[in-house]
N, C-alpha and C positions, 0 to 999 in steps of 0.2 A: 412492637418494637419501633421506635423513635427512628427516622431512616437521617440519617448527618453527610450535610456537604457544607463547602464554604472555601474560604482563605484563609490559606495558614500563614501568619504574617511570623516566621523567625526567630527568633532571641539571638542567635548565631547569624546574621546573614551572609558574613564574609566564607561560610563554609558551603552556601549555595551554589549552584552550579546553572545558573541562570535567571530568568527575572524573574527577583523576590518579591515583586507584587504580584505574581499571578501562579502562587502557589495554592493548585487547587484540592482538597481534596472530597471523595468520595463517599466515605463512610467513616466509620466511627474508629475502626478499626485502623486503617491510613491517619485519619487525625492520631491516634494516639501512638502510632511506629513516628510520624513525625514530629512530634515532639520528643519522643526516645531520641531519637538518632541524631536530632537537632543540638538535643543540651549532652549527649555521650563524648565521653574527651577524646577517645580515641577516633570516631567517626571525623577522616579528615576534610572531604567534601563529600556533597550528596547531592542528589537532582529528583525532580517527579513528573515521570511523564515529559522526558527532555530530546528524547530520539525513538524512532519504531524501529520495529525486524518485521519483515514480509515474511507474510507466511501464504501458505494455499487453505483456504478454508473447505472444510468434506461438506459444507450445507449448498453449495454453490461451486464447488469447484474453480473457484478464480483466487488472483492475490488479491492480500487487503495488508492493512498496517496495522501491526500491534505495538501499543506504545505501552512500555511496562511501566508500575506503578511508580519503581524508585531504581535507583544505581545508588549507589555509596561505596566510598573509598577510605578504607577502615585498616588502621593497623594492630593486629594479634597481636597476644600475649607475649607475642617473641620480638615484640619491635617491627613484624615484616606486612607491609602494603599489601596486603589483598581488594579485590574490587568485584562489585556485587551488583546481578540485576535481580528485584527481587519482586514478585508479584504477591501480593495482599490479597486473600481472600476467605469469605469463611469455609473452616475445615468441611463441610458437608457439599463445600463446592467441588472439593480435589479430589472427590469421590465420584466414582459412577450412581448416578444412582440407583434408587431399588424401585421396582413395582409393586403399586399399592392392588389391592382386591377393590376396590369401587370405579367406578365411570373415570370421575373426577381426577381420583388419585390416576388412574392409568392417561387422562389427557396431559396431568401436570408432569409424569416419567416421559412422555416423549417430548412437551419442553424440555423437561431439564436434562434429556438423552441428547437432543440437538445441542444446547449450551455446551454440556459436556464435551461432547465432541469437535467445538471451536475451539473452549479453553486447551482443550488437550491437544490440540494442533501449534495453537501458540506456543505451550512450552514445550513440544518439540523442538521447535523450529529458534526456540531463544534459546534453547540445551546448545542446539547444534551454533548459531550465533557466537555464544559465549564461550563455547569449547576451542574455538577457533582463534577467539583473542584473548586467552589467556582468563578469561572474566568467571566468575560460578555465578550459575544462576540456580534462585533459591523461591519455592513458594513457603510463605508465613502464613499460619492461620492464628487465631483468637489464640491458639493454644503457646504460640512464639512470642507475641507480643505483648512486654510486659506494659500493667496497664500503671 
């Protein structure tokens, strides 16, 4: 698989929420929510990677800064302003993972035991963030985001 980064240069930039030359993103999966949510009519502004939430990380025990993929300020089907922090990832990420029977596979489950267990600190800690200011925070996988 093709790994995608780059600048995402706008069509909308007045609905930007910071500087529209230095919207970056990571994956294929991010390019293509930002282009959704860019040309969506209801999506009233939106930001990438514009502010973090401190979390405590379990691999180290210290703070660090998580900065979430996107926010967006989007009005429902009922006319009413909702706002969103939303992290991008593919589905096999928001899962624990499994352990394989070979060497290999058992060294790549306690990588991806470790990642898991950052990712999963972070959206704690933007759960509890977002709960507080009114905001939902929402992870997207391949399966949310139309392409």
């Amino acid at each position: 698989m093709k790994y995608y980064q780059g600048y995402y240069k706008p069509i909308n930039p007045e609905k930007y929420l910071g500087d529209v030359n230095n919207i970056f993103y990571r994956s294929r999966l991010e390019l293509n929510f930002f282009r959704y949510i860019d040309r969506h009519p209801d999506v009233l502004k939106w930001a990438s990677e514009e502010f973090h939430i401190p979390y405590v990380s379990p691999k180290d025990g210290r703070w660090h800064r998580y900065f979430p993929d996107v926010f967006i300020s989007m009005r429902d089907k009922n006319g009413v302003v909702q706002q969103y922090v939303i992290e991008i990832k593919p589905d096999a990420q928001t899962k624990p993972p499994k352990m394989g029977k070979t060497k290999k596979a058992k060294k790549r489950f306690m990588y991806e035991s470790v990642t898991y267990a950052v990712n999963d600190a972070k959206w704690k800690y933007a759960e509890e963030f977002c709960r507080k200011r009114g905001l939902v925070f929402k992870k997207m996988t391949e399966k949310d985001i139309p392409y």
